[in-house]
C-alpha positions as CSV (number, residue, x, y, z in Angstrom):
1,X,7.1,-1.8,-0.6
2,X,4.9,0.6,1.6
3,X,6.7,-0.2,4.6
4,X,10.6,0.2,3.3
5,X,9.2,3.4,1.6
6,X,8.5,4.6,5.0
7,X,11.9,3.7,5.9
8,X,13.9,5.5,3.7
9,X,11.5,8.6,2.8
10,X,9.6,10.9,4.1
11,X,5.9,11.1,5.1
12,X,5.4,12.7,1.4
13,X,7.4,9.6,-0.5
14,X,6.0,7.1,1.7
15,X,2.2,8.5,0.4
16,X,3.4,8.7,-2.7
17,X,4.8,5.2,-3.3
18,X,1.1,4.2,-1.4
19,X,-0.1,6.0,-4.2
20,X,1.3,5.1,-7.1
21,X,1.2,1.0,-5.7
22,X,-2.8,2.0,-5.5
23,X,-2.6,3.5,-9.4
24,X,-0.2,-0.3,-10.0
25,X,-2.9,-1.9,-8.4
26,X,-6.1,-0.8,-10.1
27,X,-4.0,-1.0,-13.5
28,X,-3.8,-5.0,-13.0
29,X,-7.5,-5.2,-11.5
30,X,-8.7,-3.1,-14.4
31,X,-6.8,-5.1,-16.8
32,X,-8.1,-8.6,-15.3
33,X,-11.7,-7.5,-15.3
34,X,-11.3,-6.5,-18.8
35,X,-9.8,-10.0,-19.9
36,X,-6.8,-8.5,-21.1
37,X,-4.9,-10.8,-17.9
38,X,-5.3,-14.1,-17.1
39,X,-7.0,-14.4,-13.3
40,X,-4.9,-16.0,-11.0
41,X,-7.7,-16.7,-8.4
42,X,-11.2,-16.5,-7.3
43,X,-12.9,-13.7,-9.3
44,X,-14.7,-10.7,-7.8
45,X,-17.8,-10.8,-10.1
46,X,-19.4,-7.3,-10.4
47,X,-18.3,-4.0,-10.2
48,X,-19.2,-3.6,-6.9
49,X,-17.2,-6.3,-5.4
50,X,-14.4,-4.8,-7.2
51,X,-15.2,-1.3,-5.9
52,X,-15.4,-2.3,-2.3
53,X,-12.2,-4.8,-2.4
54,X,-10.3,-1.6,-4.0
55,X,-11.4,1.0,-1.4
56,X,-10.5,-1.7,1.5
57,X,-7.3,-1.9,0.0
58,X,-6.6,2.0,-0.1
59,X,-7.3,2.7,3.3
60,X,-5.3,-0.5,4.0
61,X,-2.6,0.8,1.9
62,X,-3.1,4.8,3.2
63,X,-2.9,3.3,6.9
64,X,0.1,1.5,6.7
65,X,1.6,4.8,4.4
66,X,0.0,7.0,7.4
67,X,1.3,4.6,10.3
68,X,4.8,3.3,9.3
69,X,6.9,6.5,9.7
70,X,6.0,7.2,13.3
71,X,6.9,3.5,14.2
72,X,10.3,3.3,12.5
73,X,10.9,7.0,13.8
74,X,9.9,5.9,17.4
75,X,11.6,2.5,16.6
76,X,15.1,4.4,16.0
77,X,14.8,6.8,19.1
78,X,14.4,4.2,21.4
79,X,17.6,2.7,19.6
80,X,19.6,5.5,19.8
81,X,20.0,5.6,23.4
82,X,21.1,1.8,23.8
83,X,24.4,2.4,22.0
84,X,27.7,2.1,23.7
């Protein structure tokens, strides 16, 4: 979702969808941890776990918001000159 994001918005849109799939994203962690959803997998255990496998994922999540616009815009310069 990140990635098309970066595609059709802006830097701002594209950190903003980041964001608010990080906000989606602790939601269903939180709501897991709470027993409130079923698991689907291996469980994280303590707090901690759960507070290092969430940061992991923002800066994973913040890098691909931070990297995917230069690609595509790069991506679609190099394109533009190819055209007959």
């Amino acid at each position: 979702m990140i990635i098309v994001a970066s595609i059709l918005f802006f830097r701002r849109g594209t950190f903003l969808t980041a964001c608010g799939s990080l906000v989606a994203l602790f939601a269903l962690e939180w709501l897991v941890y709470s027993g409130k959803l079923p698991s689907s997998g291996i469980g994280l255990g303590s707090k901690g776990a759960i507070a290092v496998w969430f940061v992991s994922h923002s800066l994973g999540f913040l890098a691909v918001a931070y990297l995917g616009r230069p690609a595509f815009a790069l991506a679609a310069e190099q394109g533009e000159g190819t055209g007959g």
